[in-house]
C-alpha positions as CSV (number, residue, x, y, z in Angstrom):
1,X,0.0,0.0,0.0
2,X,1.1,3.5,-0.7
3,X,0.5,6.4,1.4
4,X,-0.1,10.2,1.0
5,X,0.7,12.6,4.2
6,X,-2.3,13.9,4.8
7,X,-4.1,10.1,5.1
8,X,-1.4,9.5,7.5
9,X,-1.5,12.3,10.1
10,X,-5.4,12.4,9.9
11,X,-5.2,8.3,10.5
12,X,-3.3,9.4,13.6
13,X,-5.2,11.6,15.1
14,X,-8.0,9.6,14.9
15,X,-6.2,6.8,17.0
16,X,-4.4,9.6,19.7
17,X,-6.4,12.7,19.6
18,X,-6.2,13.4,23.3
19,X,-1.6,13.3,22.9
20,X,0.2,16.2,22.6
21,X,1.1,16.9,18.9
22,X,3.4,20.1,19.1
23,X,4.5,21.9,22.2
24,X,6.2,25.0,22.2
25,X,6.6,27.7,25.0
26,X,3.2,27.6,26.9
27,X,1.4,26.3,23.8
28,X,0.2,23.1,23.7
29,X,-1.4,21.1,20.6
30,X,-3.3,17.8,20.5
31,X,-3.1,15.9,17.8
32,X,-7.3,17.0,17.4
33,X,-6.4,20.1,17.6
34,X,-3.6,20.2,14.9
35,X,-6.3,17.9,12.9
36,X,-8.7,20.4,13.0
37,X,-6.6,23.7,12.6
38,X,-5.4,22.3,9.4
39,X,-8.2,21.4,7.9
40,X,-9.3,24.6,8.8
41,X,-6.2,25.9,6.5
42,X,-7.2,23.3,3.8
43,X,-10.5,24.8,3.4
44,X,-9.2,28.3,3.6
45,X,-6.8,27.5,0.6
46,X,-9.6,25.6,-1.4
47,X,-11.7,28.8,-1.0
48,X,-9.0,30.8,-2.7
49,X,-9.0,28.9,-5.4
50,X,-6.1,26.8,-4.5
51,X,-6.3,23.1,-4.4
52,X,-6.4,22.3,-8.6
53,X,-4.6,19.0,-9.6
54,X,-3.6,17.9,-12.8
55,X,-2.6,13.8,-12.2
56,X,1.2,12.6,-12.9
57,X,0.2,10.3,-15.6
58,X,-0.5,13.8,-17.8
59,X,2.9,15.2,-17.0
60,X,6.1,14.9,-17.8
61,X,8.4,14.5,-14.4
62,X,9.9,17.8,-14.0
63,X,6.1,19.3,-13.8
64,X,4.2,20.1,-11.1
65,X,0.7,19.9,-12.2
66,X,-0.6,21.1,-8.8
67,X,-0.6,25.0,-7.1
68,X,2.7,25.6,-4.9
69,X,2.4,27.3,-1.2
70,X,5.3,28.8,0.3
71,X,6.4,28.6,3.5
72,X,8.4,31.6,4.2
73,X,8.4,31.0,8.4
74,X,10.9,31.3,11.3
75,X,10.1,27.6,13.3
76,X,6.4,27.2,15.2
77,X,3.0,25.2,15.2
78,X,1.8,27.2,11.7
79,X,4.9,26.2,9.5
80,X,4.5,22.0,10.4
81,X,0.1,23.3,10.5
82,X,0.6,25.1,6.7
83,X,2.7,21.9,5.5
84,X,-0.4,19.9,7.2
85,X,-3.1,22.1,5.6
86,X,-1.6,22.4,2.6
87,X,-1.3,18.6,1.9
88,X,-4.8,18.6,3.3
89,X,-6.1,21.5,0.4
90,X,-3.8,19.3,-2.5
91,X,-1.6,22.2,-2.7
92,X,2.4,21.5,-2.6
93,X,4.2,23.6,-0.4
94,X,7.9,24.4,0.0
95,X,10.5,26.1,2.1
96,X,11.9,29.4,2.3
97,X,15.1,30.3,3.2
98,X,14.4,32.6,5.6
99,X,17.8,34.8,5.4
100,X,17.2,35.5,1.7
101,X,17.7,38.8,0.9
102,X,14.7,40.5,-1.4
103,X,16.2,39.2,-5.3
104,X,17.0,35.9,-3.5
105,X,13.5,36.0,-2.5
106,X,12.4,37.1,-6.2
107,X,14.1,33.6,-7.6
108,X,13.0,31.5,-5.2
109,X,9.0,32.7,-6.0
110,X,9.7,32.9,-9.4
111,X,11.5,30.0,-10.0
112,X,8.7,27.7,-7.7
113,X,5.7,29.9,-9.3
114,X,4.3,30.4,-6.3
115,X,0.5,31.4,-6.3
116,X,0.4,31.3,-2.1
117,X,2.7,32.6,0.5
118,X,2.2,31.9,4.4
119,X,5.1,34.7,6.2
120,X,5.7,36.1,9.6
121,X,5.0,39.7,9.7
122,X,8.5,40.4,10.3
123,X,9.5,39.2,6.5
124,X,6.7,41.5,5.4
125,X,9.0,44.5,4.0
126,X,11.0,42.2,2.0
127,X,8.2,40.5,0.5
128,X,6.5,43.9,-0.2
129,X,9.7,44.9,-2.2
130,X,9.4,42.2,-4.7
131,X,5.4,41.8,-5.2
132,X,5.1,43.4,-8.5
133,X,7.3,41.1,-9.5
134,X,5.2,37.9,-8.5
135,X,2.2,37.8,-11.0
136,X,1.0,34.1,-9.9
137,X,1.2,35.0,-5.8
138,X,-2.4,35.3,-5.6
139,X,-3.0,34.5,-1.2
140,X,-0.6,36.1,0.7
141,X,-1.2,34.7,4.9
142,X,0.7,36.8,7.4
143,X,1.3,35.5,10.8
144,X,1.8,37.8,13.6
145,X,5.5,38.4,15.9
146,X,7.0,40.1,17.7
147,X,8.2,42.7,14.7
148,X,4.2,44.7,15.3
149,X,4.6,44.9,11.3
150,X,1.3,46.3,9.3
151,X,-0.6,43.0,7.6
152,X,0.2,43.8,3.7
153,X,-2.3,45.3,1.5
154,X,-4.5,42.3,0.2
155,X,-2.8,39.8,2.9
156,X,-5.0,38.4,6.0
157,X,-3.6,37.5,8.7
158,X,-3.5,33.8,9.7
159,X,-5.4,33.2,12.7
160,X,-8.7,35.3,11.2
161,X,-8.0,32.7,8.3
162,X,-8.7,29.8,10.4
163,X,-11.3,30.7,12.5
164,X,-13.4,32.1,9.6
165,X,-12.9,28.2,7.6
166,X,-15.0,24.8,7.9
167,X,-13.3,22.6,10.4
168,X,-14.7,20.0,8.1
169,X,-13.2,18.8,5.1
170,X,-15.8,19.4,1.8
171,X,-17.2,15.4,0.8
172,X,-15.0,13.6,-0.9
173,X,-11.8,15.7,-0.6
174,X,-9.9,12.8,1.4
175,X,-11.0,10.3,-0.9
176,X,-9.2,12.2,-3.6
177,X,-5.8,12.2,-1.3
178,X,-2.9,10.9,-3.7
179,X,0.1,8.9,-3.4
180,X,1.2,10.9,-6.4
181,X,0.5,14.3,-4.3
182,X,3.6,16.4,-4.3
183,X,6.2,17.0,-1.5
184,X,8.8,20.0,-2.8
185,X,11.6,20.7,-1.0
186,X,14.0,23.2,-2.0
187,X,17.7,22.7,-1.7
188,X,19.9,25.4,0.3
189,X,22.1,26.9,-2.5
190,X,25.6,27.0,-0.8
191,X,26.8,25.6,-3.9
192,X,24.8,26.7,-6.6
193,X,21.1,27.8,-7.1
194,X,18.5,26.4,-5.0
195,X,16.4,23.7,-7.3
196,X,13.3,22.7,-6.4
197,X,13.5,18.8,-5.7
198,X,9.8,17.2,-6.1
199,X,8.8,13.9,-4.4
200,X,5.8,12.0,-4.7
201,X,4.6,11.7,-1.1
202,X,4.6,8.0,-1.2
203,X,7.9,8.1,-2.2
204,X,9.1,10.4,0.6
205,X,7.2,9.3,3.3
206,X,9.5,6.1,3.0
207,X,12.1,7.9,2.1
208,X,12.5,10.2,5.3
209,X,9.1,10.6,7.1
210,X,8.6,7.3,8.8
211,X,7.4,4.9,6.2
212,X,9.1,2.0,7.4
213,X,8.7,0.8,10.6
214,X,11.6,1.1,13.0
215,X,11.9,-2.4,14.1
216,X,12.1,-4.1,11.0
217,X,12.4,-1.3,8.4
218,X,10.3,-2.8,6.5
219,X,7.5,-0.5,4.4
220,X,4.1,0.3,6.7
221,X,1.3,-2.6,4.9
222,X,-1.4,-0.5,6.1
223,X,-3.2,2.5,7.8
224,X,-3.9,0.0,10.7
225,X,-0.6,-0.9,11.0
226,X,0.5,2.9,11.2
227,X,-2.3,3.6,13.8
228,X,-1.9,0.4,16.2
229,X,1.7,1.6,16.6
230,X,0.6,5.4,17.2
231,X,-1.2,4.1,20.4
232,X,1.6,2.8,22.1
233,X,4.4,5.8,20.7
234,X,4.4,9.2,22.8
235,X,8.0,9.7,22.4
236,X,9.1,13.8,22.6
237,X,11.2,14.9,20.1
238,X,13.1,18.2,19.8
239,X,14.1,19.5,16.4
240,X,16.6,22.6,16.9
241,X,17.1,23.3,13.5
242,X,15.0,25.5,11.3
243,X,12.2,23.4,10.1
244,X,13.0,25.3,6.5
245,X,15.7,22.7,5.3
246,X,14.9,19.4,5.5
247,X,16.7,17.7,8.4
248,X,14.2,18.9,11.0
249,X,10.9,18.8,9.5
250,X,12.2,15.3,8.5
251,X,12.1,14.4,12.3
252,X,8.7,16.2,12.8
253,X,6.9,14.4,9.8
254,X,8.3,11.0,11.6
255,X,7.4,12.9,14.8
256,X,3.7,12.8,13.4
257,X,3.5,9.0,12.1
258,X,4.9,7.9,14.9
259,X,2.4,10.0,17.0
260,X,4.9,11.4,19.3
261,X,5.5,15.0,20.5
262,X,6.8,17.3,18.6
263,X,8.8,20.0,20.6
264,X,10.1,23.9,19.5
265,X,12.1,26.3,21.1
266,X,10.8,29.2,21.9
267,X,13.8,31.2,20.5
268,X,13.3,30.7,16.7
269,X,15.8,32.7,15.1
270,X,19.1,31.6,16.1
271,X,20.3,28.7,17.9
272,X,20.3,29.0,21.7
273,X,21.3,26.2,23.7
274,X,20.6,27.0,26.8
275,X,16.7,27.5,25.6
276,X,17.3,23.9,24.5
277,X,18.3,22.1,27.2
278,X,15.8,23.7,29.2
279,X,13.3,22.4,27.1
280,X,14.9,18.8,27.3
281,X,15.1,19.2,30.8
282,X,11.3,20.6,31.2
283,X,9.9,18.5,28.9
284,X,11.5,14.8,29.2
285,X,13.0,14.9,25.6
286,X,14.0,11.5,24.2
287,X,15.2,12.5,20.5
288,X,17.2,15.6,20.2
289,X,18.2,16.7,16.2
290,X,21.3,19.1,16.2
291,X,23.1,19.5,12.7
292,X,26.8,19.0,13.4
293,X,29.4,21.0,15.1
294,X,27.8,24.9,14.1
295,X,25.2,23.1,16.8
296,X,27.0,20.2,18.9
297,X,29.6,22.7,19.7
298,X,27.7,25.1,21.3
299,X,25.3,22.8,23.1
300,X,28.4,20.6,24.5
301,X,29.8,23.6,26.1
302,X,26.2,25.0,27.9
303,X,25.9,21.1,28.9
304,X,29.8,21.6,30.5
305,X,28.8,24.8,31.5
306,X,25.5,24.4,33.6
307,X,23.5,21.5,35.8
308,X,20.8,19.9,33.5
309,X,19.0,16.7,34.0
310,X,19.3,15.0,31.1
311,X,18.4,11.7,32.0
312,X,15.0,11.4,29.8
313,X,17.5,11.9,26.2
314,X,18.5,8.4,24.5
315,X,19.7,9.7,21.6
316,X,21.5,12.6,19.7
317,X,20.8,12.8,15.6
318,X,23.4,14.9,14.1
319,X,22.0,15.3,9.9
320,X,23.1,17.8,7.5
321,X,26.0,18.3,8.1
322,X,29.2,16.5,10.2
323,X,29.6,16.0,13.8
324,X,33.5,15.9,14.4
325,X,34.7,12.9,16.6
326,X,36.1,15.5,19.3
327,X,32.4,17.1,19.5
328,X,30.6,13.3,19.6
329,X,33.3,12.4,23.0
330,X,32.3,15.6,24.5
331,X,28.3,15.0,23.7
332,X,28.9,11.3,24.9
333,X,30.9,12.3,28.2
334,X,28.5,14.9,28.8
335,X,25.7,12.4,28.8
336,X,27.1,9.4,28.7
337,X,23.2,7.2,29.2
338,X,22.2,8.4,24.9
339,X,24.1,7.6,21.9
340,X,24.6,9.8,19.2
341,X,23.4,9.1,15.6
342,X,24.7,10.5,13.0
343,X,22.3,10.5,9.7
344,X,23.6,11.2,6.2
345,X,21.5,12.0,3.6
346,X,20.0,14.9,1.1
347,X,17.2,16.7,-0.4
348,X,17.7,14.7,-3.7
349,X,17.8,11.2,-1.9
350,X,15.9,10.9,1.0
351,X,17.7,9.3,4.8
352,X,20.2,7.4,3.3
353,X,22.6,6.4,5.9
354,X,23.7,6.3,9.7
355,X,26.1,5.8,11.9
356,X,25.7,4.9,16.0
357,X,28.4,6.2,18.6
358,X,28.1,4.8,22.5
359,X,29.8,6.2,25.7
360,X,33.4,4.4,26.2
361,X,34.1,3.8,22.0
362,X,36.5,6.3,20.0
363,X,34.2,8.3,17.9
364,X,34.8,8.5,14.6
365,X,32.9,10.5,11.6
366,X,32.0,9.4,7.9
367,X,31.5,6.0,7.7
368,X,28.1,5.1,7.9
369,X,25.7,2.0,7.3
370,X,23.4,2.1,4.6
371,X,19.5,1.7,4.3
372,X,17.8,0.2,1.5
373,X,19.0,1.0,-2.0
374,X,22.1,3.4,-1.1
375,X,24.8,2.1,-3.6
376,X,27.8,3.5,-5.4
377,X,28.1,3.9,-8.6
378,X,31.9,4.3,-11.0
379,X,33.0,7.6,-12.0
380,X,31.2,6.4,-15.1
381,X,28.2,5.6,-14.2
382,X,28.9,2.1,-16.2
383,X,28.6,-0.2,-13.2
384,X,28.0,-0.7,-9.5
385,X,31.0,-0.8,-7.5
386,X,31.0,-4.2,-5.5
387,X,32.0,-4.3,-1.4
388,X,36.0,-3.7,-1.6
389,X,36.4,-2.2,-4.7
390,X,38.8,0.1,-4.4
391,X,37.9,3.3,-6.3
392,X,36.2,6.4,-5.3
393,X,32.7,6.5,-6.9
394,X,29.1,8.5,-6.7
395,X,27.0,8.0,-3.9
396,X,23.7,7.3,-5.3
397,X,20.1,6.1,-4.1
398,X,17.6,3.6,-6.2
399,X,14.1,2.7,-5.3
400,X,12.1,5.4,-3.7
401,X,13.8,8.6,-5.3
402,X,12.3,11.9,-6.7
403,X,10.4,12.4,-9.7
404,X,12.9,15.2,-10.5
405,X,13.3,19.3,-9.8
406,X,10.9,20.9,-10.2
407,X,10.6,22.8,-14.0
408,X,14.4,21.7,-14.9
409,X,14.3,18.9,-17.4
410,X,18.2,19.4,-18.2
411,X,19.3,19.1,-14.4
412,X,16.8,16.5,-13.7
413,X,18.1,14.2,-16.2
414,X,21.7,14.5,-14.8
415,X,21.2,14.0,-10.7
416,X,18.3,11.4,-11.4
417,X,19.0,9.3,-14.8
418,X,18.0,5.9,-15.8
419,X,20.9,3.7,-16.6
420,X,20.6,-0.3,-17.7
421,X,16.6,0.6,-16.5
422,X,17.3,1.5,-13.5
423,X,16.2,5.3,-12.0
424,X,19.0,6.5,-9.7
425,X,19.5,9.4,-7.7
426,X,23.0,11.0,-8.1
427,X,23.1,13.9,-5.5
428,X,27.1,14.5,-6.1
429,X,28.3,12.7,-2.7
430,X,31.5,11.1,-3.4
431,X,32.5,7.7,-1.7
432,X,33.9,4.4,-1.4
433,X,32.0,1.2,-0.7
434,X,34.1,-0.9,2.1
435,X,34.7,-4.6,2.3
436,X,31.8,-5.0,5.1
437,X,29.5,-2.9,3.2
438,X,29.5,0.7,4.8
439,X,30.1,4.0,3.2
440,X,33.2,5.8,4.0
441,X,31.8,9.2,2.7
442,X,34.4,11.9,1.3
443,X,32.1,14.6,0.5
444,X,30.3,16.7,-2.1
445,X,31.9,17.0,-5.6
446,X,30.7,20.5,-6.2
447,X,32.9,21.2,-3.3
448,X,36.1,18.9,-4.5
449,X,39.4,20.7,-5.2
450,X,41.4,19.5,-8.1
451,X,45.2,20.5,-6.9
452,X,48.5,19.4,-8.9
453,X,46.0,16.7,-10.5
454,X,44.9,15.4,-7.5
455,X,41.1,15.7,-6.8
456,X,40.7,16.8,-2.9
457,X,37.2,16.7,-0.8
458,X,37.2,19.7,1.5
459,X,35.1,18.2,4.2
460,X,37.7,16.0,4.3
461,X,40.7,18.8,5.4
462,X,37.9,20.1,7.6
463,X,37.9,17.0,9.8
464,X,41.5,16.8,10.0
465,X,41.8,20.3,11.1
466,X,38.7,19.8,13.4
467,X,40.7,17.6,15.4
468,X,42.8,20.5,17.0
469,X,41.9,21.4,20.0
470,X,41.5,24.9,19.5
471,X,39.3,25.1,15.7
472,X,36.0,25.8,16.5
473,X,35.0,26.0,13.0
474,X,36.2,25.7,9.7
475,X,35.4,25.7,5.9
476,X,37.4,24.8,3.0
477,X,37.5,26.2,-0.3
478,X,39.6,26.3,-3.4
479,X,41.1,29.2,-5.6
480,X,43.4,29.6,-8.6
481,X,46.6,28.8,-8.3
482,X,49.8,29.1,-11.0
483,X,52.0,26.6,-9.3
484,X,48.6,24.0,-8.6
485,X,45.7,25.1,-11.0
486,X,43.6,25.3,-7.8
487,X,45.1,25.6,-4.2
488,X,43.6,24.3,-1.0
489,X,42.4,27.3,2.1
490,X,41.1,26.7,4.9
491,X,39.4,29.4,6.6
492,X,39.2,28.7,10.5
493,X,37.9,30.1,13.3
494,X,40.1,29.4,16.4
495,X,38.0,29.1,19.9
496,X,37.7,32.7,22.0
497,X,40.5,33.6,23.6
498,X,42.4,30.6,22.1
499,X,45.4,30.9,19.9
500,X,47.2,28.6,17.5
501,X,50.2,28.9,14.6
502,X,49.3,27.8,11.2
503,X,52.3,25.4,11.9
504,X,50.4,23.4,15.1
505,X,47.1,23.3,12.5
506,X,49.1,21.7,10.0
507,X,50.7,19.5,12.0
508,X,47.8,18.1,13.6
509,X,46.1,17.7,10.2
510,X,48.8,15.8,9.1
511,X,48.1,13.1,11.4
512,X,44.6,12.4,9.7
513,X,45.2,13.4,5.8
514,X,48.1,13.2,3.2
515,X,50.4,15.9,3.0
516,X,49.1,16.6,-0.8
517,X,45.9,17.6,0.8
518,X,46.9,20.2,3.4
519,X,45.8,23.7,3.2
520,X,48.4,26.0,1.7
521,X,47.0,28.9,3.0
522,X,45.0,29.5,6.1
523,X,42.9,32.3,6.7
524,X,41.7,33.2,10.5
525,X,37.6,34.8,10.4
526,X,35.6,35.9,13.8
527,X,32.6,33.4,12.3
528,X,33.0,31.3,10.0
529,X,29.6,31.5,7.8
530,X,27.2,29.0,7.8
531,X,23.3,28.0,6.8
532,X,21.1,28.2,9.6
533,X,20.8,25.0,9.6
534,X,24.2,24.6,10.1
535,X,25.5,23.7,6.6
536,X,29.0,25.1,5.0
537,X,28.8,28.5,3.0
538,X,30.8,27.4,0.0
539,X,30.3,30.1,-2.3
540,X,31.3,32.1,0.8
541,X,34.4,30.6,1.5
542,X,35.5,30.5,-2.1
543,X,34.6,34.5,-2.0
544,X,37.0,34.8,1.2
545,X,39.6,32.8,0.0
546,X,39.7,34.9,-3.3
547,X,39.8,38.1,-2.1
548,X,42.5,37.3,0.4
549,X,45.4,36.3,-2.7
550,X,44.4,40.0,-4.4
């Protein structure tokens, strides 16, 4: 049996509709309230005029065929209640990259053909500076904060939305729920333009949103089976990244199948750990996400630094981006009763991977036991590469992949092609396929250096200089070189207060990469710059690293 998102959360609340669904600050949501808000926001987009579906078997992959919402949100109950409604309404919504400035903003809208926009007020200006741009943004729903900004001329504001709509859905809507309904997530653009990556919700609900059930992995066989497992779940999960890229509404959506508790800090737009672990603390939290060290760094320290119980948290996920082995012994120490999980995956291929650290073992990052239809494929794309084989190859996903991004035929048919009949999805990951059948990942190839001949991952330099005491945080890039083509810089950010000579950085690094691969410049910042979700800045780096040789 297939599934479509909506079926699934309103299958839950059916069987739990007393649980808490989301929590944050003094707010509390049961899973028939989040029902009912949402189909409240269904019926508010279908009397907009939203909600229009053309089916897949018309289109070609790379089009939509349904009406795209976007989510332009700092995290709270209305951005998981307008991916909710939305499913609900048959309207495909996506994220926003909340730090976009105004013609970042203008692509993005453009580029999605948005014809619905749910914002908080404080994005307002910048959305009112691009507007006559926007011919298909039709609804515009503005949320209130803290900012006191003006609702927008010919915006509403989202609670009068919802209390004005139906709490019941029109007859026959759910019966016309899809597995072929659209999921769109858009990827973060640190190394290029953000594409529009479109799912069939079927697809991704296995993929990443808890489609498989955790004891055997094996695909959910029915509704029941989802629901007889909702009445005995009531885990509480915390998400600390920004529900707008993927890791974190990831854990929500699995959040909601498994009908546990979904909790949010109440500071949304920036990470603070102390907010956190109070909310661990207050609220029993079993599964904490944090997206390597931008956020196990500074939640480490405020764990060194204060007196939390932590008792209730069995496990850390780390996705997104790496969790150095010095940051996981810290983490572990700190708390030495959870594990900590690291998760590798993307926007193009769904959870792909992960890797398990206990209390008492070395830690270790980037090799990682696959799931179901992770593979690696020759620089070629001719063949599979076979346990052992010793080349470097493309990390790649079969099975339940995307249909493709969304209005790019060209791009589609290069990250997700059909070779010997079989659809893959090529991300750009680069890594080797060991003899016991884990990945040892070396990173993205958009972000390889090619020095003296020699290609060069720059995530792996980063972990080698990660392992001195006194980085904090680094990025690598590459720039033009006469001697080398392309040289390797690292640009690090040394802890406060701490000092170190390029000579002790190199000489740790040395311990953990060939000599060949060693930064021959290194540049100190204040902040290195990262997503907010914690992802590298590549294009940044490459921009630092640049202006530094003129």
């Amino acid at each position: 049996m297939e599934f479509n998102l909506a079926q699934v959360h309103e299958a839950v609340e059916r069987a739990v509709p007393d649980r808490d669904c989301i929590v944050i600050g003094e707010l509390r949501l049961s899973y028939a309230q989040v029902g009912e808000r949402t189909r409240r926001l269904a019926n508010a987009l279908l009397d907009r005029g939203l909600g229009q579906v053309r089916e897949r078997s018309t289109l070609e992959s790379h089009e939509s065929g349904q009406d795209q919402l976007a989510v332009y949100l700092h995290n709270g109950s209305e951005y998981l209640e307008s991916m909710l409604g939305s499913y609900k309404a048959r309207v495909a919504p996506f994220n926003v990259n909340y730090r976009y400035v105004a013609e970042e903003l203008q692509y993005l809208l453009a580029d999605s053909q948005a014809r619905a926009i749910v914002y908080h007020s404080q994005f307002a200006p910048t959305l009112e500076a691009i507007r006559p741009g926007l011919e298909n943004l039709r609804v515009l729903i503005q949320v209130q904060d803290e900012s006191q900004n003006e609702l927008l001329e010919g915006a509403e504001w989202y609670e009068d939305v919802l209390e004005s709509a139906s709490a019941d859905l029109p007859v026959g809507l759910a019966e016309s729920w899809s597995p072929d309904d659209l999921y769109i997530l858009y990827t973060g653009g640190t190394t290029g333009m953000p594409k529009g990556v479109m799912w069939r919700q079927a697809d991704i609900f296995v993929g990443a949103l808890g489609g498989r059930r955790l004891d055997t992995s094996q695909e959910w066989d029915s509704l029941e089976q989802i629901t007889d497992q909702a009445v005995s779940g009531g885990m509480k999960l915390l998400p600390s990244a920004p529900f707008m890229h993927g890791a974190a509404h990831w854990m929500a959506f699995n959040g909601f199948t498994n009908a546990n508790t979904i909790c949010i800090s109440s500071v949304t737009d920036h990470l603070d750990p102390v907010d956190v672990l109070n909310l661990v603390q207050r609220e029993g939290v079993h599964l904490l996400l944090i997206v390597g060290d931008a956020f196990g760094r500074p939640i480490v320290q405020a764990i060194e630094a204060g007196d939390y119980q932590l008792d209730s948290l069995l496990i850390t996920v780390s996705g997104g981006a790496s969790l150095s082995p010095g940051i996981k012994d810290r983490l572990l120490a700190a708390v030495p009763t959870m594990m900590v999980l690291d998760g590798l995956g993307a926007s193009e291929t769904g959870q792909q991977a992960s890797q398990l650290s206990f209390a008492g073992q070395s830690a270790q990052t980037g090799i990682f036991a696959p799931a179901s239809g992770m593979c690696v494929l020759s620089e070629d794309f001719s063949e599979l590469l076979l346990p052992g084989h010793d080349g470097i190859g493309w990390v790649a996903q079969t099975g339940r992949v995307p249909l493709a991004y969304l209005g790019d035929k060209d791009k589609s048919a290069l990250t997700f092609p059909l070779l010997n009949g079989v659809t893959y999805s090529i991300p750009g990951d680069r890594g080797r396929l060991r003899q016991d059948g884990r990945i040892e990942l070396f990173g993205r190839d958009s972000a390889t250096i090619n020095s003296g001949g020699e290609k060069i991952f720059a995530e792996e330099v980063e972990q080698a200089l990660l392992r001195h005491p006194s980085v904090a945080d680094c990025v690598v890039a590459g720039r033009p070189s006469l001697r080398w083509g392309n040289e390797v810089v690292a640009i690090v950010q040394l802890g406060e207060g701490i000092g170190a000579s390029d000579a002790d950085l190199l000489e740790e690094a040395a311990r953990h990469v060939a000599r060949y691969k060693l930064p021959k410049a290194i540049l100190r910042v204040d902040q290195v710059h990262r997503s907010p979700s914690g992802k590298a800045d590549y294009r940044w780096a490459a921009e630092v690293a640049q202006a530094a040789q003129s």
